[in-house]
RODO-2510 file (C-alpha; in nm, 4 decimals, decimal comma):
residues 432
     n   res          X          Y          Z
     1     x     0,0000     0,0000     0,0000
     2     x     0,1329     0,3352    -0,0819
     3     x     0,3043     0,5302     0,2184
     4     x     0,1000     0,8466     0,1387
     5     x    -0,2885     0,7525     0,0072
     6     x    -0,3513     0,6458     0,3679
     7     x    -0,1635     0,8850     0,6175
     8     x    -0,4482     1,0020     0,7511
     9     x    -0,6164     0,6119     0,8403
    10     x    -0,2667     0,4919     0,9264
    11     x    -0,2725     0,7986     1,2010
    12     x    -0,6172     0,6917     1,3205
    13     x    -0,5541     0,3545     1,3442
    14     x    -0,2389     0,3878     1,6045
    15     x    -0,4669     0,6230     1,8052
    16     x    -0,6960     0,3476     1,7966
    17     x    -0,5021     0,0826     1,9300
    18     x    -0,3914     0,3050     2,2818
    19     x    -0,7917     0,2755     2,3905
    20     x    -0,9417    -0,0013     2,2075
    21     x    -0,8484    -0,3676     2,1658
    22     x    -0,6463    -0,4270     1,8407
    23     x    -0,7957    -0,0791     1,7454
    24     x    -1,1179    -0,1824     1,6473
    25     x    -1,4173    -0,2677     1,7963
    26     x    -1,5030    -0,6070     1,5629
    27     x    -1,1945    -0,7858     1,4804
    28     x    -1,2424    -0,8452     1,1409
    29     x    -1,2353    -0,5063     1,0539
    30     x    -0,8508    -0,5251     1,2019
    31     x    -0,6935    -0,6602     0,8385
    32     x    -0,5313    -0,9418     1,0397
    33     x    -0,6145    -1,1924     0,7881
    34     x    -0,5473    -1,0073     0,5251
    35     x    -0,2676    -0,7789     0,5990
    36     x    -0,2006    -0,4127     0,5854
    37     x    -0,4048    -0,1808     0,7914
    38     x    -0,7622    -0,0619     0,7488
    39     x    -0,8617     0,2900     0,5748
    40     x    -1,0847     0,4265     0,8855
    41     x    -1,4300     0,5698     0,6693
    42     x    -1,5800     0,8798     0,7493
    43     x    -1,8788     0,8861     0,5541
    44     x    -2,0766     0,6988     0,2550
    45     x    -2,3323     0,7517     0,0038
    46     x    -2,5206     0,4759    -0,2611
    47     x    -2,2410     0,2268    -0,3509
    48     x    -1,9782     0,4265    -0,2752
    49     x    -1,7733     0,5117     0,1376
    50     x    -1,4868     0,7787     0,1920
    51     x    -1,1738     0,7319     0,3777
    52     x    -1,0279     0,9922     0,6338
    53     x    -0,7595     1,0432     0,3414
    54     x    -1,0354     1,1158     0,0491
    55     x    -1,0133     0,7740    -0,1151
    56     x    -1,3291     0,6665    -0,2575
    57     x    -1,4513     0,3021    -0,2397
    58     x    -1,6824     0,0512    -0,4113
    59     x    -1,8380    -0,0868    -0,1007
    60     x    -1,9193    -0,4868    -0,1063
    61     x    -1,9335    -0,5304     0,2769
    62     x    -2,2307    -0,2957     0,3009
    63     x    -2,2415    -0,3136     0,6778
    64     x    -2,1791    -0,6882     0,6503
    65     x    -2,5791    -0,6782     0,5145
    66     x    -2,7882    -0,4135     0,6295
    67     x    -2,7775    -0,2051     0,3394
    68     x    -2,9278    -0,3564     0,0809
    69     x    -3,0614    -0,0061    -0,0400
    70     x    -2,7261     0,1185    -0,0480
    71     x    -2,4902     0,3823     0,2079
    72     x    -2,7577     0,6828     0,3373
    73     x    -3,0401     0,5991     0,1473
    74     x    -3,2933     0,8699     0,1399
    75     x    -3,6092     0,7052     0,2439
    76     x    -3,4593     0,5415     0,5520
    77     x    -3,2866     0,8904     0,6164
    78     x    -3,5972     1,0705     0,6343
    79     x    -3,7868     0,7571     0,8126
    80     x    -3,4650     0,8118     1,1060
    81     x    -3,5034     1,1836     1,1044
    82     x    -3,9324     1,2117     1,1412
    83     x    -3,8798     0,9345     1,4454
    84     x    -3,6082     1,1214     1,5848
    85     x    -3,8172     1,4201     1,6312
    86     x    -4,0336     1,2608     1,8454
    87     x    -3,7365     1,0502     2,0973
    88     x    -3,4704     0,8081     2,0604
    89     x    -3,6315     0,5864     2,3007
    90     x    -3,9057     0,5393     2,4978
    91     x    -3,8674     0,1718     2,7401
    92     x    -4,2332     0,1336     2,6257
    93     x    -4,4218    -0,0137     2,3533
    94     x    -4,5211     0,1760     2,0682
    95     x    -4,7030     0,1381     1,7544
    96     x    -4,3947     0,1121     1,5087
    97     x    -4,3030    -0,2402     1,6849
    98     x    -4,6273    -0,3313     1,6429
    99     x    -4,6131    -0,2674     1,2387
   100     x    -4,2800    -0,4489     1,2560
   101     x    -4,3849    -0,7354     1,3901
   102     x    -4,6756    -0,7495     1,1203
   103     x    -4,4513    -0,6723     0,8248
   104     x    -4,1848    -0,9284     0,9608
   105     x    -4,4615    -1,1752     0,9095
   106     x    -4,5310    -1,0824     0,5188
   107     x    -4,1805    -1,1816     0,4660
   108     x    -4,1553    -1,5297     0,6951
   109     x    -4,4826    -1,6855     0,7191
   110     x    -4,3343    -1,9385     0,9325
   111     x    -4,2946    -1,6433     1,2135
   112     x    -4,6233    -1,6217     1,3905
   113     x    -4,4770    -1,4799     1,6864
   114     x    -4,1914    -1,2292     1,6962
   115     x    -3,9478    -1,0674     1,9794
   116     x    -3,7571    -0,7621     1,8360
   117     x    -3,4230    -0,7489     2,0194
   118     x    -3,0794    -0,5468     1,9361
   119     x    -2,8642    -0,7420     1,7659
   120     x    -2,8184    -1,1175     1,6267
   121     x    -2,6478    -1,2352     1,8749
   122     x    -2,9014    -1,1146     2,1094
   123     x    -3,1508    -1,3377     1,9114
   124     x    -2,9808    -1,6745     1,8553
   125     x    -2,8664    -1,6523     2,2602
   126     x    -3,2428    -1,6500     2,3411
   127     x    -3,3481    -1,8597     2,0454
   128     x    -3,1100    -2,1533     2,2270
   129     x    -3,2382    -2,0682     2,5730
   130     x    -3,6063    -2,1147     2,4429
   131     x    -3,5272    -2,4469     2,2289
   132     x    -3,3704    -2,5642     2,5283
   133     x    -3,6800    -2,4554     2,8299
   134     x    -3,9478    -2,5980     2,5361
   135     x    -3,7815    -2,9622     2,4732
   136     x    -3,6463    -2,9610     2,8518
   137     x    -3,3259    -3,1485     2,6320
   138     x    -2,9937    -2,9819     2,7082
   139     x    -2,7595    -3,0216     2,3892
   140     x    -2,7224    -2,8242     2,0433
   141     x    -2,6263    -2,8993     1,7432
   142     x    -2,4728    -2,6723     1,5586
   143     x    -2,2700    -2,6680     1,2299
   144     x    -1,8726    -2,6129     1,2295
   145     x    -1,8147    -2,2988     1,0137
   146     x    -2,1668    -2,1642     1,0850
   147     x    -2,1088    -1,8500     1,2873
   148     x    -2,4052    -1,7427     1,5675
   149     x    -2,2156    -1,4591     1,7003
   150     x    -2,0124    -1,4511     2,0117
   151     x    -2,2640    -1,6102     2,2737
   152     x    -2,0981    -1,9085     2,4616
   153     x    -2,2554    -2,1548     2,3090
   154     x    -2,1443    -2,1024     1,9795
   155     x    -1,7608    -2,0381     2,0520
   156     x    -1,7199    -2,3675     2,0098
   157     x    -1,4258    -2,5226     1,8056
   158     x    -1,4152    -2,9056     1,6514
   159     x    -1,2682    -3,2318     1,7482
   160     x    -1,1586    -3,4909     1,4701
   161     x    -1,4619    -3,7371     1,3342
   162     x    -1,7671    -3,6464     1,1539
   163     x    -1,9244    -3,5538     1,4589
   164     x    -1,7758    -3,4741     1,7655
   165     x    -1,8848    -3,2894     2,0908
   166     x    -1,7447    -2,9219     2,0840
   167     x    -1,4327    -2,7734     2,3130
   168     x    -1,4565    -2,3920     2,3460
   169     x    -1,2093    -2,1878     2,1525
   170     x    -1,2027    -1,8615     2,3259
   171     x    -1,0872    -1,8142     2,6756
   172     x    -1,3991    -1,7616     2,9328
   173     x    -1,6070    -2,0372     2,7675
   174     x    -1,6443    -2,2919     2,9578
   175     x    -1,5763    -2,6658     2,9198
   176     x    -1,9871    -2,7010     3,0507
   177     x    -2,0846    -2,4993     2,8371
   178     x    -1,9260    -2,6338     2,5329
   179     x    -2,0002    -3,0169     2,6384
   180     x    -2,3761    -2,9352     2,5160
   181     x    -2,2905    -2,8268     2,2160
   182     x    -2,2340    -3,0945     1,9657
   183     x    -2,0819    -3,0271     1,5934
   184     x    -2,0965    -3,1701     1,2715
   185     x    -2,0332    -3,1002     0,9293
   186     x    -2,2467    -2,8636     0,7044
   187     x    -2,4248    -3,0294     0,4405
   188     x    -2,4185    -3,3798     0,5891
   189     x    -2,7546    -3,5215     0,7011
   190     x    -2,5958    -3,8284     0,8347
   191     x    -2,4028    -3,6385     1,1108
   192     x    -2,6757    -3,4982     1,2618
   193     x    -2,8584    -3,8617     1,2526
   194     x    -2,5665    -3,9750     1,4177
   195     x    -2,5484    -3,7233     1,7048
   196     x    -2,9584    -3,7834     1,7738
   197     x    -2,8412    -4,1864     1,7842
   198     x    -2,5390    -4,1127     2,0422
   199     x    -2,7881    -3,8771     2,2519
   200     x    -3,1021    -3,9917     2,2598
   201     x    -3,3932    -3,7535     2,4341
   202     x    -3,0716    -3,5089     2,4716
   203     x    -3,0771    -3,2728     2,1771
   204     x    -3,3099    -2,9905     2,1917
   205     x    -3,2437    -2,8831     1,7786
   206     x    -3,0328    -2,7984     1,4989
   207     x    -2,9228    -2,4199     1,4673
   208     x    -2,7194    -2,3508     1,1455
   209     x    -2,6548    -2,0528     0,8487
   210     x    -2,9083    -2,2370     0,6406
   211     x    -2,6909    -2,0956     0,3270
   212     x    -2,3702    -2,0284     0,4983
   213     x    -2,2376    -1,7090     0,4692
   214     x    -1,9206    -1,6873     0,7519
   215     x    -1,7687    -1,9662     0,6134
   216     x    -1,7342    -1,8040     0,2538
   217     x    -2,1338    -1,8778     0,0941
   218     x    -2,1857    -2,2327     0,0577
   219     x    -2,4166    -2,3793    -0,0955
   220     x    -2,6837    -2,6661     0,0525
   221     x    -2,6440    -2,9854    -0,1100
   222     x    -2,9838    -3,1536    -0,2966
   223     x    -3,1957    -3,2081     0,0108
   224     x    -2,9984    -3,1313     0,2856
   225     x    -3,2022    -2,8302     0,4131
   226     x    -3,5176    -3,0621     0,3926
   227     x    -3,3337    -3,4289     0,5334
   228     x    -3,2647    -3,2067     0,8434
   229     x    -3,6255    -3,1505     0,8699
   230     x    -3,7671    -3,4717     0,8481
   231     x    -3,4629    -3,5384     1,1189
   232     x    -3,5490    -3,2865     1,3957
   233     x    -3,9542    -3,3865     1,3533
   234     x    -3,8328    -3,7685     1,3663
   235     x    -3,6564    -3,6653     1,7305
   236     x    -3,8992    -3,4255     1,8033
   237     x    -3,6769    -3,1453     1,8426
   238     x    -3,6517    -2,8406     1,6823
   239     x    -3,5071    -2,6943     1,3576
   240     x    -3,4027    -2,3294     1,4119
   241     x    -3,2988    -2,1290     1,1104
   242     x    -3,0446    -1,8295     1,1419
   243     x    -3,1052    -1,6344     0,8650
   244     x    -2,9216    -1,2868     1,0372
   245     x    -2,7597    -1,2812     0,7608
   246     x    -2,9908    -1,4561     0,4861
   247     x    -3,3240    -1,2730     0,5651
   248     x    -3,3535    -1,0448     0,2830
   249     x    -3,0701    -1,1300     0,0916
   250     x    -3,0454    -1,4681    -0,0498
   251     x    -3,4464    -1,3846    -0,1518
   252     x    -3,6925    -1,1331     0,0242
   253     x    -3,8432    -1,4424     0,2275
   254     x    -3,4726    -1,5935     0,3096
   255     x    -3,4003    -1,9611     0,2608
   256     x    -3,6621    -2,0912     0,3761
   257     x    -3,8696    -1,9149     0,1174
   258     x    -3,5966    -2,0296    -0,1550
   259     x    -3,5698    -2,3816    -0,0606
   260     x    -3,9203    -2,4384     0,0289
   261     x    -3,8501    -2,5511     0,3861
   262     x    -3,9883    -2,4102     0,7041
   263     x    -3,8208    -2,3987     1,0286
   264     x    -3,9722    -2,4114     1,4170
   265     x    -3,7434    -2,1137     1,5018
   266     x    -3,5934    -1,8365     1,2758
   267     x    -3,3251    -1,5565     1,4006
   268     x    -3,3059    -1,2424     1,1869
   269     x    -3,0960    -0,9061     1,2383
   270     x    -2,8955    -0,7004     0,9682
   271     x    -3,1428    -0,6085     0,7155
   272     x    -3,4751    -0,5431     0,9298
   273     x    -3,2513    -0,3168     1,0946
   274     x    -3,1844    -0,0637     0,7783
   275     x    -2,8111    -0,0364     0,9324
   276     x    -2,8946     0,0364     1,2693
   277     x    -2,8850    -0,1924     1,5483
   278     x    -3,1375    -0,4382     1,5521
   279     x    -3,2277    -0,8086     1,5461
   280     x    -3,5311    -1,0558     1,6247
   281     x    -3,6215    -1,3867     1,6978
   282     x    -3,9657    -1,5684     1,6037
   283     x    -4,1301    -1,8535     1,4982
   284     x    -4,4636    -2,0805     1,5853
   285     x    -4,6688    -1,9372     1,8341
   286     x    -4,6423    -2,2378     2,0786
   287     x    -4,2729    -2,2038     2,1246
   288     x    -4,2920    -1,8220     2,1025
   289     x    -4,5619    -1,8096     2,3829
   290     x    -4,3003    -1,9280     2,6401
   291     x    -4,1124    -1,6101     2,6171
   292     x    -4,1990    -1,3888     2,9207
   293     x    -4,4133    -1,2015     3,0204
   294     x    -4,6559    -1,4752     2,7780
   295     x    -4,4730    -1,7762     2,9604
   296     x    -4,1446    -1,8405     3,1931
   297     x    -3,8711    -1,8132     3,0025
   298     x    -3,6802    -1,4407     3,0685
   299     x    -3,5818    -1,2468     2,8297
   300     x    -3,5645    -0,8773     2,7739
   301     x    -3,3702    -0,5763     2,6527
   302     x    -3,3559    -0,2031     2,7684
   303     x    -3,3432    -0,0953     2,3606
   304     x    -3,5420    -0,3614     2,2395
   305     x    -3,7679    -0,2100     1,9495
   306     x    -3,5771     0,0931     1,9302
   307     x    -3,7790     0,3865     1,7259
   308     x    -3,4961     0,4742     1,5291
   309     x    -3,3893     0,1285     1,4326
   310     x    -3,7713    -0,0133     1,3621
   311     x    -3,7980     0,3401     1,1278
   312     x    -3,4398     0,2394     0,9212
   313     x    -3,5974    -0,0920     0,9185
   314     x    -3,9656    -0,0526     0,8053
   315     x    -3,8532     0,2157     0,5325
   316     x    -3,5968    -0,0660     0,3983
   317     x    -3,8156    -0,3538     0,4360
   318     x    -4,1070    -0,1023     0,2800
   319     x    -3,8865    -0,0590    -0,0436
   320     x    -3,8345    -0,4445    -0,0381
   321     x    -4,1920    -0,4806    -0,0754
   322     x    -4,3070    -0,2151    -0,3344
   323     x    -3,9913    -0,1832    -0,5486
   324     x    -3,7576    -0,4238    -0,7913
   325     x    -3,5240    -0,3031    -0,5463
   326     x    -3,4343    -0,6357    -0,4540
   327     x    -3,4228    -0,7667    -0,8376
   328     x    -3,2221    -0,4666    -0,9253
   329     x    -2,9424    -0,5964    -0,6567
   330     x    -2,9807    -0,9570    -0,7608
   331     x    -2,9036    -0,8572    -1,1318
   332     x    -2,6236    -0,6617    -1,0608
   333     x    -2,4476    -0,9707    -0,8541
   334     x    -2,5347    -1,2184    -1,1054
   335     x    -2,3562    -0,9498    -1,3561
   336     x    -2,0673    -0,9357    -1,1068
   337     x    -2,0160    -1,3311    -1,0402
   338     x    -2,0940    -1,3796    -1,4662
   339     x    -1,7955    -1,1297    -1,5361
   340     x    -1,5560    -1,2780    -1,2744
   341     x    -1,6324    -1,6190    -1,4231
   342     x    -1,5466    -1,4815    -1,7533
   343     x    -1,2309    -1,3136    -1,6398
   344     x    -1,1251    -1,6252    -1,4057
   345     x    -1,1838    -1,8578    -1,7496
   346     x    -0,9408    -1,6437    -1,9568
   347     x    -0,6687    -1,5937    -1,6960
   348     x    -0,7516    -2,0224    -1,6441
   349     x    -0,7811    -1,9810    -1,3078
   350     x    -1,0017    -2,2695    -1,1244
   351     x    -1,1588    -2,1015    -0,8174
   352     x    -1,4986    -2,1712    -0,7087
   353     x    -1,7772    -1,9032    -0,7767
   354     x    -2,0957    -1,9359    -0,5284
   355     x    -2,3881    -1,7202    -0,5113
   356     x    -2,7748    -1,6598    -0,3654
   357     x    -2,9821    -1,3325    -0,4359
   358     x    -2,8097    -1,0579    -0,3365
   359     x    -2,4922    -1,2479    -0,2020
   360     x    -2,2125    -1,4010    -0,3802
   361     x    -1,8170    -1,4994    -0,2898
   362     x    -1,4661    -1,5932    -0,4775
   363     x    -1,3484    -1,9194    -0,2904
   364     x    -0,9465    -1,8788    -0,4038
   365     x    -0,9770    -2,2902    -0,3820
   366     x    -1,0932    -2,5398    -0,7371
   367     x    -1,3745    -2,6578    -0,5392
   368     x    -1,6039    -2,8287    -0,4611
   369     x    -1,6337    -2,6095    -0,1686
   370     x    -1,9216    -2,7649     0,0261
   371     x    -1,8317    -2,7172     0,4339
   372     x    -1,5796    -2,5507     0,6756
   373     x    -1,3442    -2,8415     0,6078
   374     x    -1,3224    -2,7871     0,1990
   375     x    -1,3643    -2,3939     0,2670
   376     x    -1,0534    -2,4289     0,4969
   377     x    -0,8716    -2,5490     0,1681
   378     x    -0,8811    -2,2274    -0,0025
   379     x    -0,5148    -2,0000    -0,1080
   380     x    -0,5338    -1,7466     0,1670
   381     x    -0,2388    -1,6006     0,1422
   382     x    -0,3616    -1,5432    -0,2311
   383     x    -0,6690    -1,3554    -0,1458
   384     x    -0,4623    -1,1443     0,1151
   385     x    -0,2878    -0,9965    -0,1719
   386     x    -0,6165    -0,9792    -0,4366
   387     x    -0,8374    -0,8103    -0,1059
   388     x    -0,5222    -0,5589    -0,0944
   389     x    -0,4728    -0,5260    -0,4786
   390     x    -0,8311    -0,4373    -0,5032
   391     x    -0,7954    -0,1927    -0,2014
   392     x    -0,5851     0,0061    -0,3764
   393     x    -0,8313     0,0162    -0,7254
   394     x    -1,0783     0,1914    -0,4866
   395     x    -1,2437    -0,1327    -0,4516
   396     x    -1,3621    -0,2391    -0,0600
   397     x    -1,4190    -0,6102    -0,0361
   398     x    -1,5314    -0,8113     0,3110
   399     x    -1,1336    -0,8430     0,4659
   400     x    -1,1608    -1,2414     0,4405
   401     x    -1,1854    -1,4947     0,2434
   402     x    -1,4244    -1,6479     0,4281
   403     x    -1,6710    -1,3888     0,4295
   404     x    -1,9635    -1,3265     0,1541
   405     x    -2,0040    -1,0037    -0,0753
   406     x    -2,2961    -0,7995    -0,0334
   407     x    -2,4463    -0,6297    -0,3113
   408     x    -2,7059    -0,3578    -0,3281
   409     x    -2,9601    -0,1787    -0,5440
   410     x    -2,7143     0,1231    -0,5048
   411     x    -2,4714    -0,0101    -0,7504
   412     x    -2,4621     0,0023    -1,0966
   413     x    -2,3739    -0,1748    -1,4288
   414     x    -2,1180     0,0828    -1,4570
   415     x    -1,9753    -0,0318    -1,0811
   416     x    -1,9813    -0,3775    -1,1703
   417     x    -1,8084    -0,3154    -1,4862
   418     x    -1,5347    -0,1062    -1,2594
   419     x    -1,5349    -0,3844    -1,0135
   420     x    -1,4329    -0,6478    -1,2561
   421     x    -1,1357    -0,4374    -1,4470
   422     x    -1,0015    -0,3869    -1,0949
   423     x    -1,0954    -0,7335    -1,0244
   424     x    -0,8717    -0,8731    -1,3409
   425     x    -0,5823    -0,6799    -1,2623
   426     x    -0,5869    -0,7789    -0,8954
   427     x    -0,6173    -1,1795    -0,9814
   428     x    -0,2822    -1,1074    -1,1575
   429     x    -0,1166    -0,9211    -0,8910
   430     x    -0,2533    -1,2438    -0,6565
   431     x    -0,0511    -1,4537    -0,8743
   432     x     0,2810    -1,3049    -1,0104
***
């Protein structure tokens, strides 16, 4: 990276690391995995965000989802500015969460009953704690590679064998805690009927990424999605989608909408949000009558149903509804992952092209890329120095290969088109 184009982030960044861990406050954003050091942004518009220094960016992290309208849209602006008039927040119900809840249930029929919350993590913590009160069964199982956020539960890393019970890999997890977590392989049906065998009246569900999307975007194999279904009903435990990252974006009614299969238990977050904090958990009204005050199990939240995040939210999920808006973004990635595969063919590279609606990702490995395992296999040290080569072409990709693009109705054919020049020149620099 040149000395001078980012003084100004460079500056930032050791000021940053005196009063915060590692400088950031997510640690992917840190460039650890990809090297160099992150240009600190001080604003963004459409497609496009600004560095401290001036350099402009094509943005494909897009808040790692949110903003599938694009950087400062100007309906959600004006949605955040009328409810900001009237308070940031109340600690008491109001309408908006009430409209929420209704349009949440346009989208996922299979959510009869909603909790809004603040974040995804929020959700999937007290999606497990309710799977767990309604089967009175312990253990999870939950796919290596799939990532829930940083509750306990899910810091959990794997043992050798096709299934195998979890260990915790971060510090403060304990070995408890991890012991009822069980993990198998994405995409194999025959793990999980292996783990309900070895545990019998044990296993309160399955949680997974239904279409991965922290592991690089996988895709499901012919049945999977549904085999696990007929599984969890066969045990009578419960199938709980986390589609935080999904919802919205692989099609306006998430996987389960795409694939035709319908989970007990969904977790959403990211997109219902419009880029401001905010997540939810849901599903049928049985389970979701538990949830206190309706039944015993606790769970609440100071900011839950925030007025400002419900107003980014409803305008975005508004413009999902009554717009192409989320055909426009689906066209431009399918333009985006038919150019790279054009480009990849000529410079006869074999890398592995995946993608779903409105997300797509560049696996620097020939495939078949089907689980964390295979994913695992790809050249990172190769997409360290494409991510860095397309950096400096004013081009901002997710800072791992194992993370998905996100694209949005804010870019154009003319971005895309600027995005794969800088995208063919970078593939060389990744291999000379």
């Amino acid at each position: 990276m040149s000395q001078d184009r980012w003084e100004k982030s460079r500056a930032w960044l050791e000021r940053a690391e005196k009063v915060m861990p590692g400088g950031v406050n997510s640690p992917v954003r840190a460039f650890r995995s990809v090297g160099g050091h992150p240009p600190f942004i001080c604003k963004a518009k459409g497609a496009y965000m600004w560095d401290e220094d001036g350099n402009r960016y094509i943005d494909y992290i897009n808040s790692w989802g949110p903003l599938i309208m694009g950087h400062a849209n100007d309906s959600v602006l004006a949605a955040i500015h009328e409810a900001a008039q009237l308070g940031t927040s109340y600690g008491a119900p109001t309408s908006a969460e009430v409209l929420m809840a209704e349009k949440i249930q346009t989208f996922f029929p299979s959510i009869e009953v909603v909790r809004l919350v603040s974040s995804g993590t929020e959700a999937t913590m007290s999606v497990i704690r309710l799977a767990r009160a309604a089967t009175q069964r312990p253990k999870i199982i939950k796919c290596s590679g799939c990532y829930h956020g940083h509750g306990d539960s899910f810091l959990i890393a794997a043992g050798s064998g096709a299934m195998t019970f979890g260990v915790p890999n971060s510090p403060g997890v304990t070995k408890e805690t991890a012991s009822n977590t069980i993990l198998v392989p994405y995409n194999s049906v025959e793990a999980v009927e292996q783990a309900f065998a070895e545990n019998p009246g044990q296993i309160a569900g399955i949680i997974l990424e239904p279409v991965p999307g922290n592991m690089g975007l996988i895709e499901p194999k012919e049945g999977y999605l549904q085999g696990l279904r007929d599984v969890t009903q066969k045990n009578d435990a419960l199938l709980i989608f986390d589609e935080v990252m999904t919802g919205f974006r692989v099609a306006p009614g998430g996987v389960q909408e795409l694939f035709g299969v319908t989970p007990d238990l969904t977790t959403l977050g990211k997109v219902i949000g419009g880029g401001l904090p905010m997540g939810a958990y849901g599903g049928r009204r049985d389970l979701m009558s538990m949830i206190s005050p309706s039944g015993p199990v606790y769970q609440a939240g100071t900011l839950s149903g925030n007025p400002l995040a419900v107003a980014a939210g409803m305008a975005t999920l508004n413009l999902l509804s009554d717009t192409d808006t989320f055909e426009v973004a689906a066209q431009r990635t399918q333009e985006l992952v038919d150019g790279l595969q054009t480009i990849l063919s000529e410079l006869s590279l074999e890398y592995t092209l995946t993608r779903y609606g409105t997300m797509c990702c560049l696996f620097f490995h020939p495939g078949p890329v089907v689980d964390y395992e295979s994913a695992q296999q790809s050249n990172t040290e190769a997409f360290g120095r494409y991510f860095r080569a397309m950096l400096e072409r004013g081009v901002h990709l997710p800072p791992s290969q194992f993370e998905a693009n996100f694209v949005s109705a804010a870019h154009t054919s003319e971005d895309i088109q600027t995005t794969l020049q800088a995208s063919r020149e970078a593939l060389q620099v990744a291999h000379s």
